[in-house]
N, C-alpha and C positions, 0 to 999 in steps of 0.2 A: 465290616457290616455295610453292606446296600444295602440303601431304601430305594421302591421301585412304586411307590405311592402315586397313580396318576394324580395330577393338580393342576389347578389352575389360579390365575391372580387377577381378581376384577378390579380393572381400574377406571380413571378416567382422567380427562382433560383438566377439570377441575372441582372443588368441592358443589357440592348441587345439582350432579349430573345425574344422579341416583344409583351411586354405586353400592350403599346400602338394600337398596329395594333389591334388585338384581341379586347381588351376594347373597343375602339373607334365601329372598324368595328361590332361589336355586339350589341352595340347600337343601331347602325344605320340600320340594319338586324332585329331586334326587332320592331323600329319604323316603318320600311316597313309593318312590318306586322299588325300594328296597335295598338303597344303598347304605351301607352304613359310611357315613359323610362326618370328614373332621373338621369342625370351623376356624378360623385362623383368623387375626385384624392384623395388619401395620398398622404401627405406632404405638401408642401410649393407652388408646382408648376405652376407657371401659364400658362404655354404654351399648355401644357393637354388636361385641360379645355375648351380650345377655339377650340381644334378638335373635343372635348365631347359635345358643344353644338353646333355646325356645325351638329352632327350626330344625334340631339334627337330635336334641336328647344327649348332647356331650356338652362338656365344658369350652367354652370359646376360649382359644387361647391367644395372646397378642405377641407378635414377633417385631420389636425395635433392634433398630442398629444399634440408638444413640446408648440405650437404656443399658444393652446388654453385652453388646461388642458385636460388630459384623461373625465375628466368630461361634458364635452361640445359635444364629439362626434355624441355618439346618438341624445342630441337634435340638433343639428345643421345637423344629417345624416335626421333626423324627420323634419325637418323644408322643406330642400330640396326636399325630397323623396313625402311629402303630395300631396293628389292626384293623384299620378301614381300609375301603372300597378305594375312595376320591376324598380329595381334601380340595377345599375354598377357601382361598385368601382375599380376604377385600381387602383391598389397598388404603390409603391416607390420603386427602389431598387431592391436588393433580398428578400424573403418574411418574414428573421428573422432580415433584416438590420435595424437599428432606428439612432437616434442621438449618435454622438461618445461619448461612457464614460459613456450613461446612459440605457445597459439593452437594455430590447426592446421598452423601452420612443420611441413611433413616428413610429415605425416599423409596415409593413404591416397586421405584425400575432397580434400586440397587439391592433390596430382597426379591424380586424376580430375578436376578441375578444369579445373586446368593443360592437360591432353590430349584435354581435351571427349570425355570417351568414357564409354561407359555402365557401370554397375557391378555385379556380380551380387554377390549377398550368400550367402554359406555358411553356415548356420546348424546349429549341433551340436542337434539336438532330442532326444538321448536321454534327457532327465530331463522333459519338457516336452509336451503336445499344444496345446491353445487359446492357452497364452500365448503360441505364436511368433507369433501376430495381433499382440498388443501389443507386443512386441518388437520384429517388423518394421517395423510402424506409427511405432515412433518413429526407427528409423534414416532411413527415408524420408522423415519431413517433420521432420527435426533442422535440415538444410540444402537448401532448396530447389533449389541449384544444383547439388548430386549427383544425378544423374540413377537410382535404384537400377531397374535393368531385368527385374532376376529374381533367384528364388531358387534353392539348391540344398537341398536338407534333410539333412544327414548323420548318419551312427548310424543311423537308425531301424530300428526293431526288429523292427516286422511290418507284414501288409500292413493290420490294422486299425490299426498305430498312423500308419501312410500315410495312411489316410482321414481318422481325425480331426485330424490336422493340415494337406494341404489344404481339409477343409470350412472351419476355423478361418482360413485367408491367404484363402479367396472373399471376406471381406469388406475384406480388408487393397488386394486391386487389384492386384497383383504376381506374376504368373505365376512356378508354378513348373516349374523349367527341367530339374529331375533330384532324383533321392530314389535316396541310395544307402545301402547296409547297412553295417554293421562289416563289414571284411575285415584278417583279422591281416595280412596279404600284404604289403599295402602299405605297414603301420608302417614308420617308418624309425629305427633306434635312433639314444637320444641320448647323451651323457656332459658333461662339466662346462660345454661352453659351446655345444648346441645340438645340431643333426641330426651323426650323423659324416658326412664330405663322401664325394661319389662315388670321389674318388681312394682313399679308403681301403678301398671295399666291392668294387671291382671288380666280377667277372660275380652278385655279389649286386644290387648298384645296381642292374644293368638287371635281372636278375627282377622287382626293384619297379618300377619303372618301366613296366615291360612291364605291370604288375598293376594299376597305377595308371589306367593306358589303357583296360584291358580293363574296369576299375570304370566309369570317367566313361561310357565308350562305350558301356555293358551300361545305366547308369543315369542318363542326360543327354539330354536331344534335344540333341545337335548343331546340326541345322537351323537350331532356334532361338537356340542360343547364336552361331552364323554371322552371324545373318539381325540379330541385336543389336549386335554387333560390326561389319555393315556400315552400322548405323545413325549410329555417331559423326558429329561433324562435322567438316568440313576442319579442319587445323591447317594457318597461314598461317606464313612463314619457311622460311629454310634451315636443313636439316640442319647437326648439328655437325661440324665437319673440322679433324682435329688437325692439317694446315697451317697453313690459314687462323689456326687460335684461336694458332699460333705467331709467327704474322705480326703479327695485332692486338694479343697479348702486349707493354706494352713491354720492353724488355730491362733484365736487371738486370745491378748491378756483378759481375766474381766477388769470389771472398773478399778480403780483402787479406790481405798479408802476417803472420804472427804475430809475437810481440810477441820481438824481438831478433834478428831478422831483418832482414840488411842492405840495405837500401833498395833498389830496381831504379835500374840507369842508364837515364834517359830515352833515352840515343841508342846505349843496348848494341846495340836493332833493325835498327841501320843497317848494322852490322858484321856481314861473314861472309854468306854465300847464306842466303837467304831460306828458313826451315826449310819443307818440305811435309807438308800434311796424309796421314795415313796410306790407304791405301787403304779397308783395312776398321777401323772404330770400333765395336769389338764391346761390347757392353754387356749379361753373362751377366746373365740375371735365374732366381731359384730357380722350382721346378717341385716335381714332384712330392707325395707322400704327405702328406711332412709340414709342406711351404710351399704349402698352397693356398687361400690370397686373396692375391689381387691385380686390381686394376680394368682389364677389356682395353684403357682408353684411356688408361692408362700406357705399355703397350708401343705401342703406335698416336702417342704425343707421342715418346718416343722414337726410335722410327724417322723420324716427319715431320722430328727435328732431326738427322737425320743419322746414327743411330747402325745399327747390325746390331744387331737383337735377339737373344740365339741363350739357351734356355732349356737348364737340366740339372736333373738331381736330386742333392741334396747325401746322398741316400739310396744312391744305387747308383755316380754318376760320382765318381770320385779324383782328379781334375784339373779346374781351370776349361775352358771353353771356352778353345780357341786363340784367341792376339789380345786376351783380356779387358783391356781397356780402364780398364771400370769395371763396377759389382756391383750390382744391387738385390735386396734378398731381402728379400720380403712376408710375410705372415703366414701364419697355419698352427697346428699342435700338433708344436713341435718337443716336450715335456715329454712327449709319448705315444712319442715315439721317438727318445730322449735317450741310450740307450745306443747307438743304429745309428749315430746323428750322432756319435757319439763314438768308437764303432769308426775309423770313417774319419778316422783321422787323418793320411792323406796331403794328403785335401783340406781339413782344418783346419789344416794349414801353409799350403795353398798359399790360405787366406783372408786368412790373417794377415799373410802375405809382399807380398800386395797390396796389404795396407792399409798395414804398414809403409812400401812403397815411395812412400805418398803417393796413389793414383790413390782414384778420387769412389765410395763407400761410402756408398750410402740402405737403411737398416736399418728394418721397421716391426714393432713388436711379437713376432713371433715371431722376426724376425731381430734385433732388440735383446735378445735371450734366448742367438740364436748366437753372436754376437759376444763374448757375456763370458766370466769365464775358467771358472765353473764352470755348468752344470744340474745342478741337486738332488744336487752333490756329483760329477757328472762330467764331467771334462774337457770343454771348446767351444772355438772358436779363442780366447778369450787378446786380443783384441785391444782390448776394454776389463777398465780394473781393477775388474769388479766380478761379484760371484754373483747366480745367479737361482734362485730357489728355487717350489714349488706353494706356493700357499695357500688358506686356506679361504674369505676373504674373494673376490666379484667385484668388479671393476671395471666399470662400464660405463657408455655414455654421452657424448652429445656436448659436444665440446669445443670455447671459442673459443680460440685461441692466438695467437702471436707469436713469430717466430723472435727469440730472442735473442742469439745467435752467429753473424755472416756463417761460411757454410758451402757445402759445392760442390752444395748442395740450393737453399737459399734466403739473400738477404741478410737481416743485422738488419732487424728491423723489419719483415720480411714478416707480412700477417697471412692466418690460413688457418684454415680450419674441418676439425675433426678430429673422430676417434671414438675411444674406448680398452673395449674388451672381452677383459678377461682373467682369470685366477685363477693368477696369479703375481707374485713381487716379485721385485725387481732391487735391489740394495743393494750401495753408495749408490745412489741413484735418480737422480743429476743428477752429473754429471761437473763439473770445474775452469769449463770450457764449456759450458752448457748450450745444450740443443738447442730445447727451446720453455718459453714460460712462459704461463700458465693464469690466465686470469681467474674461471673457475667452473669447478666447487662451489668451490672455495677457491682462494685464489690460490695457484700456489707454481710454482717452475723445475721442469721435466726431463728427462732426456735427455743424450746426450753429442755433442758436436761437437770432434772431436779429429783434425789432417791433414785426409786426403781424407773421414772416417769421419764420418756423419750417423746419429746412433740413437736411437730412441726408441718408446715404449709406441703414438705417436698415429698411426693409421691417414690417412690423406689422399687425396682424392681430385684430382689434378694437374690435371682439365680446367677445377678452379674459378683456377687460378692456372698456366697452361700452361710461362709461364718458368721454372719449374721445371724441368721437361726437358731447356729448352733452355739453362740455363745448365747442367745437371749433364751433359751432354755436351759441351758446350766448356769442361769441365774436363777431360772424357775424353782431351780432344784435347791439352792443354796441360801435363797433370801427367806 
């Protein structure tokens, strides 16, 4: 299988150049015109995504090296892209930045790479005219295997300071593709750990969005951003399919039993009618405001293994979804709405009673924040013994790990590539059972694994290790 997807990869020099406004608004300028446009992030980010799919009407999908394996890119870039027009990759960072210590592992230029597609460079010029010549000149020939196809120039100030900054790039050889002005419009405000997400801005998000479009489109040739993006080259392979990767997955053990727990009889199976699988294997995963990351080929493996996905908001719903099986609740800023999750204390019994009861609990960083028994002094479900509090300090940063506790997520000894970005602690930080242990920046356990209940600070991406899925839904089945 070829894919013949034009694309393109917006980058830039450095974080603050506005490779969001650009990405996004081009999208959305694109879609206007009747493209059907697949959004794509590097890195880990999930806040991105959800202005990327505000701007196209699909799911924003994020393509990591670190998370997934340089090998996974293209299908997973093939997976999302299938069926459209153009697909937009905004980059991470600056466009040679990757993960600390490893090269360009995760970096913008090594999934440009990866996806043989051209890159346009976004350059902040408002402190600057002649040196964006040198500037440019060195991203362009840093690595000859980045293809940089154009520029955009952003900030700029006037139309003489337009002029002397393309006379300055006529000797650099890199068309520029758009020159846009400061517009307050399209700011999008931030707080302690990035943009706030579209779920939170509502019919504000799309003013920006809309403002964003109106900018690229007012200040871009299109045409040639088109005419660049149909320039890539084939990418050879299939598409990623979270069947298939369940299929090729091999299967792991589930948990075993805990410690004084009496032994199963080998031939209790034989005895009595043959139990049946339940019709629907609903598996609530969080939603809304204040749970919003999660990677859409989570819910896509869980379905492939069998399960009903049915999504709520722990904000407004008081009851699980009917049938909840089993629970994933992703990340988010529950700590911005720690009293609302704490009002609802009907549905914080009915977390707890779940988890009590035994059934499979994957908790990531904002839902390892739910799960314990206090936020910043109020009430959460209780279902582990420990408090979470803000702090000054962030966390952030890729993580190699290892399960160290068979759990209804993964067995001991799984290893798996994670993220942790936060500005809170959880104390104690590592349960009786811990949930992962950490080879760098320091080694140490944490997390909890306790019952059906899997909780921890480290984000994870499931398409890098699929059985994941599929054993935490033939827990669904069993508990």
């Amino acid at each position: 299988m070829v894919s013949s997807v034009p694309r393109l990869v917006i980058a830039a020099p450095s974080s603050g150049s506005g490779k969001t406004t650009v990405a996004t608004g081009l999208m959305a300028a694109l879609s206007a015109r009747g493209f059907a446009v697949s959004p794509h992030k590097v890195g880990p980010d999930y806040i991105d995504p959800g202005y990327h799919a505000l701007a196209t009407g699909r799911v924003g999908r994020n393509l990591d090296a670190y998370l997934c394996g340089p090998e996974l890119v293209a299908p997973l870039f093939a997976h999302g892209a299938d069926g459209c027009d153009i697909a937009v990759v905004e980059g991470v960072m600056g466009l040679y930045d990757g993960a600390a210590g490893e090269g360009e592992l995760a970096s913008t230029a090594q999934v440009a790479k990866l996806l043989r597609a051209p890159v346009v460079l976004v350059v902040d010029a408002s402190s600057q005219s002649r040196s964006v010549a040198a500037l440019v000149h060195g991203f362009v020939s840093w690595d000859p295997e980045v293809r940089v196809g154009g520029v955009i120039l952003n900030k700029v100030a006037s139309d003489r300071h337009e002029g002397l900054l393309r006379e300055a790039l006529d000797s650099v050889g890199v068309p520029v593709m758009g020159v846009l002005r400061r517009a307050a419009q399209v700011e999008t405000p931030s707080r302690h750990l990035g943009l706030v997400p579209v779920a939170e801005r509502g019919a504000v998000a799309v003013e920006a969005v809309s403002a964003m479009a109106a900018q690229v489109a007012g200040g871009c040739d299109l045409s040639a951003l088109v005419a660049l993006a149909r320039s890539a080259g084939p990418l050879a392979g299939a598409g990623w399919d979270a069947g298939e990767a369940l299929v090729s997955s091999p299967p792991a053990p589930l948990p075993v039993p805990s410690l004084g727990a009496a032994p199963p009889d080998p031939l209790s199976a034989l005895d009595g009618p043959r139990p049946q699988a339940p019709d629907r294997l609903v598996v609530a995963l969080t939603g809304g405001a204040a749970f919003t990351f999660s990677y859409a080929e989570h819910g896509e493996l869980l379905s492939a293994a069998g399960a009903e996905v049915v999504t709520f908001d722990p904000l407004r719903d008081e009851e699980l979804p009917e049938g909840t099986a089993g629970l994933v609740i992703g990340g988010g800023f529950p700590e911005v709405y720690a009293a609302e999750l704490s009002a609802n204390e009907r549905l914080r019994k009915a977390v707890a009673a779940l988890a009590e009861r035994g059934a499979p609990v994957a908790a990531e960083c904002a839902g390892l924040l739910y799960l314990c028994r206090e936020l910043d002094g109020l009430p959460m479900c209780g279902v582990l013994d420990a408090s979470a509090r803000m702090s000054e300090r962030l966390t952030l940063g890729y993580r190699d790990a290892v399960a160290v506790s068979d759990s209804a997520l993964a067995a001991a000894g799984t290893r798996m590539r994670g993220h942790e970005f936060h500005r809170t602690v959880v104390e104690p930080g590592a349960g009786g059972a811990p949930a992962w242990g950490m080879r760098a920046p320091e080694r140490r356990v944490e997390g909890f694994v306790q019952r059906g209940v899997h909780a921890s600070y480290l984000h994870t991406h499931w398409a890098s290790e699929p059985g994941v899925a599929r054993r935490f839904v033939e827990r669904c089945r069993t508990s």
